[in-house]
DSSP file (Angstrom, degrees, kcal/mol; ACC not computed):
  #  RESIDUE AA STRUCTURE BP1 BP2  ACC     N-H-->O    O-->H-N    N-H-->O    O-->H-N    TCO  KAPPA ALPHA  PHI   PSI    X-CA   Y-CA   Z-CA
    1    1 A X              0   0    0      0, 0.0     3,-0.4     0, 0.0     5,-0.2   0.000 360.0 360.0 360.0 -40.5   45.0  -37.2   54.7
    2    2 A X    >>  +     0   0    0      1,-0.2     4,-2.6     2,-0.1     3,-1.3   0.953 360.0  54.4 -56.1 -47.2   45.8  -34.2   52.6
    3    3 A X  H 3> S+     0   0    0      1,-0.3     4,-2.2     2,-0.2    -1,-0.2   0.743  97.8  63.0 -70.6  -5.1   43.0  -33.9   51.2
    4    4 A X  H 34 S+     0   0    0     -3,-0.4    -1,-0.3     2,-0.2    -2,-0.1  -0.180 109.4  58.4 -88.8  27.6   41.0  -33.8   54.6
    5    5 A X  H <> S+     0   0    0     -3,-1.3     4,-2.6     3,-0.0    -1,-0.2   0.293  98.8  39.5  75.8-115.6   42.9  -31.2   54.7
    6    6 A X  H  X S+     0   0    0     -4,-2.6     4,-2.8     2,-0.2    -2,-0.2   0.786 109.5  61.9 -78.5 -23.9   42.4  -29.3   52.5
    7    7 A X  H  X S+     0   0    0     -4,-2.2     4,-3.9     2,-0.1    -1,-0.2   0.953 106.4  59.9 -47.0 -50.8   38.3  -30.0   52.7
    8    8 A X  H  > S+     0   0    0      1,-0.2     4,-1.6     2,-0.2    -2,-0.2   0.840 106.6  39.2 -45.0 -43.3   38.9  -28.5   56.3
    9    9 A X  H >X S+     0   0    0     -4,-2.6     4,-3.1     2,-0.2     3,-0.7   0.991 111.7  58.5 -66.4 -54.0   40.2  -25.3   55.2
   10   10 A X  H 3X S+     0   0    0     -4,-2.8     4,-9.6     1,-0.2     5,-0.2   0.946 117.0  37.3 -14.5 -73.1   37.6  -25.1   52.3
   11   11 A X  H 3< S+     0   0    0     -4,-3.9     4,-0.3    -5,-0.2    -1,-0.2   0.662 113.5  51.6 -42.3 -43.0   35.1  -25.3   55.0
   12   12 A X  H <X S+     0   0    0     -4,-1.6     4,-2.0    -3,-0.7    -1,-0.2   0.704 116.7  44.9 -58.6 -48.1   36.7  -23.3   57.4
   13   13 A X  H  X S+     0   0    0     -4,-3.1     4,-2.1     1,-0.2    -2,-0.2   0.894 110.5  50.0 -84.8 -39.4   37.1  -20.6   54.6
   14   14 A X  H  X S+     0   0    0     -4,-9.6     4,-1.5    -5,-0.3    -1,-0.2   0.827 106.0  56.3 -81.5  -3.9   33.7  -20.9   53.3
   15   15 A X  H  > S+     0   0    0     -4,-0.3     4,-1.7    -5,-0.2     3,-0.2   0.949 112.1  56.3 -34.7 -61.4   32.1  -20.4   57.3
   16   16 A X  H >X S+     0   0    0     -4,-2.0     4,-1.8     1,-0.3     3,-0.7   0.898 104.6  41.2 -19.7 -99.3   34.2  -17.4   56.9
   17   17 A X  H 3< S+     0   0    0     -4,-2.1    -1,-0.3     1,-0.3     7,-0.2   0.581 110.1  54.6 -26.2 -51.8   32.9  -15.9   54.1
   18   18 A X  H >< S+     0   0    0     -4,-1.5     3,-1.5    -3,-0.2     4,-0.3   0.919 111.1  49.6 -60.5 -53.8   29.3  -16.5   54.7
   19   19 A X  H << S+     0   0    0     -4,-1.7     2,-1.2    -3,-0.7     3,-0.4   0.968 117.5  37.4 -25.0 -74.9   29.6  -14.8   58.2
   20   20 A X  T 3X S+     0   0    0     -4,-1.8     4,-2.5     1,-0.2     5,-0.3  -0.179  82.0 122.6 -93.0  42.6   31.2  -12.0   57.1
   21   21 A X  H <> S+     0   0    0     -3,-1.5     4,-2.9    -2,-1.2    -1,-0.2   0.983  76.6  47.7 -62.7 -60.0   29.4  -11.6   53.9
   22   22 A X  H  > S+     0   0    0     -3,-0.4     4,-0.6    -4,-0.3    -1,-0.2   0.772 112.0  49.6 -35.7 -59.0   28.2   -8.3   54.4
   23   23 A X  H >> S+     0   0    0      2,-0.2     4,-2.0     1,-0.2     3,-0.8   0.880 108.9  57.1 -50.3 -62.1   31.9   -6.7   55.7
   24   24 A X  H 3X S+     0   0    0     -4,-2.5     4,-1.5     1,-0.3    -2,-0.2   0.784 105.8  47.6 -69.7 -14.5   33.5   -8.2   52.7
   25   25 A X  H 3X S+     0   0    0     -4,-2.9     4,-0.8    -5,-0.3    -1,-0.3   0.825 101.7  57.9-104.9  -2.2   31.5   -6.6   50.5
   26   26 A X  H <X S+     0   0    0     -3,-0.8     4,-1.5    -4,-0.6    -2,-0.2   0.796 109.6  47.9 -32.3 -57.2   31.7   -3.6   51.8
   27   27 A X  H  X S+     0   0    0     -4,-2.0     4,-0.5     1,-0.3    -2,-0.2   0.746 110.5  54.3 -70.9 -26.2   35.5   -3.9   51.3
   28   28 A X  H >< S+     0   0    0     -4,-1.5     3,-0.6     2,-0.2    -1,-0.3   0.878 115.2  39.7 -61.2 -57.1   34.9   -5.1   47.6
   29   29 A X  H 3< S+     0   0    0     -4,-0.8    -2,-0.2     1,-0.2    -1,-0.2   0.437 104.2  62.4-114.2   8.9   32.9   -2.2   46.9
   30   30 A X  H 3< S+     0   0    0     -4,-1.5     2,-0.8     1,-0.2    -1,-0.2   0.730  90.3  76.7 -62.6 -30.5   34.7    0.4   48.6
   31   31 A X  S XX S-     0   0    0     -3,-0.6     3,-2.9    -4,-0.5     4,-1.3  -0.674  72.6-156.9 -61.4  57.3   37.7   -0.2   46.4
   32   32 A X  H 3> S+     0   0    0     -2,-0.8     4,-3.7     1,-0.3     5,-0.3   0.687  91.8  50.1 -17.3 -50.5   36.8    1.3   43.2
   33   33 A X  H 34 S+     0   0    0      1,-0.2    -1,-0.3     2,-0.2    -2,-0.0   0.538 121.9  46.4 -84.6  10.4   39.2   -0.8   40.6
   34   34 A X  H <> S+     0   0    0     -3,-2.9     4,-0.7    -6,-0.3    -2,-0.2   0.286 106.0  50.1 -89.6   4.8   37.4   -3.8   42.7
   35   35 A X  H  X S+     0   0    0     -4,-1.3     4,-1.1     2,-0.1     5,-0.2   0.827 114.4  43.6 -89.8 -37.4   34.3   -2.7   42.6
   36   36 A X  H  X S+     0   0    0     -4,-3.7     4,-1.7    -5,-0.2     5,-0.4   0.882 116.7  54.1 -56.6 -23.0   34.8   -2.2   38.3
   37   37 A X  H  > S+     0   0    0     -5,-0.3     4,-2.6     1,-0.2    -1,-0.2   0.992 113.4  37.4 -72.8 -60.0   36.5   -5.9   38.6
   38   38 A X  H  X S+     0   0    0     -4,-0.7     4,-0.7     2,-0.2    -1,-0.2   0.462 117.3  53.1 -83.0 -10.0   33.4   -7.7   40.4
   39   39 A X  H >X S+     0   0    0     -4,-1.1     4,-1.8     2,-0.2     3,-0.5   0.926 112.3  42.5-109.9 -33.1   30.9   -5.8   38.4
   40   40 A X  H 3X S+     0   0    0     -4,-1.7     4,-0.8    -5,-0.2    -2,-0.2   0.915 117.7  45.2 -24.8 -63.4   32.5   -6.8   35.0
   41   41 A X  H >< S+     0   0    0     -4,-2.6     3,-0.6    -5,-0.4    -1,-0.2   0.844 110.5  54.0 -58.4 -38.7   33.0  -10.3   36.0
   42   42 A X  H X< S+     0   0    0     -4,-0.7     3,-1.8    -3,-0.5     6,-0.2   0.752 108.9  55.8 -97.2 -43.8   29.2  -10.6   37.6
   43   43 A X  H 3< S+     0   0    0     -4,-1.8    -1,-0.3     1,-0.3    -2,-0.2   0.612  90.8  61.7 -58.0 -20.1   28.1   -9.4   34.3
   44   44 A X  T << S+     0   0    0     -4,-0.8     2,-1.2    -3,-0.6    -1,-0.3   0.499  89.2  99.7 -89.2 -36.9   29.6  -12.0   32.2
   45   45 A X    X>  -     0   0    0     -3,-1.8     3,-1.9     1,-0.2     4,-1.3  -0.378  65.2-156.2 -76.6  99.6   27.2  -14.1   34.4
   46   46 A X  H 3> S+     0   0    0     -2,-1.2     4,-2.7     1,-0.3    -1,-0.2   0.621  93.3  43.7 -13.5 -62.8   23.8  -15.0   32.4
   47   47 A X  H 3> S+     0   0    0      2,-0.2     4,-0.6     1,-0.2    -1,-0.3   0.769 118.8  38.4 -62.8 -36.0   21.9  -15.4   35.1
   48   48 A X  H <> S+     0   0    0     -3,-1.9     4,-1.7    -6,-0.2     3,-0.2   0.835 118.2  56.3 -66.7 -47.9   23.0  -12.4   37.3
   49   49 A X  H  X S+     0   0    0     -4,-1.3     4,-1.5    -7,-0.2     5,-0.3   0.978 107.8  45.6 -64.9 -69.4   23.1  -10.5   33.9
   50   50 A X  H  X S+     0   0    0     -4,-2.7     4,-0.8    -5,-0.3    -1,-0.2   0.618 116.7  42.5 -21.6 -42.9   19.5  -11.4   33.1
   51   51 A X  H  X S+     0   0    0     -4,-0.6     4,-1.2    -3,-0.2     5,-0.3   0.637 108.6  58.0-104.4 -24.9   18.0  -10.5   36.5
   52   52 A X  H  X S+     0   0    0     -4,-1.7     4,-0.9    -5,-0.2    -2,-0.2   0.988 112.7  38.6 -57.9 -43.6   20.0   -7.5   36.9
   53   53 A X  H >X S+     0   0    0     -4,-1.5     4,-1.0     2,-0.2     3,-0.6   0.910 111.9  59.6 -83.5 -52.9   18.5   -5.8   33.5
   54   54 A X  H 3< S+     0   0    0     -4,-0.8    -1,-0.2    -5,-0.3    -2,-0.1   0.982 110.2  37.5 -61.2 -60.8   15.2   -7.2   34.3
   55   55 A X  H 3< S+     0   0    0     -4,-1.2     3,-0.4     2,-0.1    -1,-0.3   0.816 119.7  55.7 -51.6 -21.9   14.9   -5.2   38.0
   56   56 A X  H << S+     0   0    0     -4,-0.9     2,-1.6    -3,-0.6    -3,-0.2   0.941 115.5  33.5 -73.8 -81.9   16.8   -1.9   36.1
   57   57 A X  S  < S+     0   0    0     -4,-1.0     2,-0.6    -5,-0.1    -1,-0.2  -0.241  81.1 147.9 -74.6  54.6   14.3   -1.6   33.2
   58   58 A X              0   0    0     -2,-1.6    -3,-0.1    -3,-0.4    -4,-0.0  -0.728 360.0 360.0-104.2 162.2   11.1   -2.5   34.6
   59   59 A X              0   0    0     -2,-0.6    -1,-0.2     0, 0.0    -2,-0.1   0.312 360.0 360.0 -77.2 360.0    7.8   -0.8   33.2
C-alpha cells in the first residue's frame, strides 16, 4: 500500500512538472547560482553535451 503511494505522488509530481515545464524553468534560469548549477550538471550529460556543441559550432 505504501508503495501505491508513493507511485501516486511520483505521478502526481511528474503531471506537475510537465505542465508547468516552461514556468519552472523560467524560475531555474532566473536564479543565477541555479542557472550555473543546471548548466554544469546538463553538461556532464554526453548526449546533451554532444548536441549542444554540435548546434554552437556549426559551419
Amino acid at each position: 500500500m505504501r508503495t501505491f503511494w508513493r507511485l501516486i505522488v511520483i505521478a502526481g509530481a511528474s503531471a506537475a512538472a510537465i505542465r508547468y515545464r516552461y514556468r519552472l524553468m523560467n524560475v531555474v534560469l532566473s536564479n543565477s547560482m541555479l542557472r550555473k548549477f543546471v548548466v554544469s550538471k546538463s553538461l556532464n550529460v554526453p548526449q546533451l553535451r554532444d548536441k549542444m556543441m554540435q548546434s554552437m559550432f556549426r559551419p
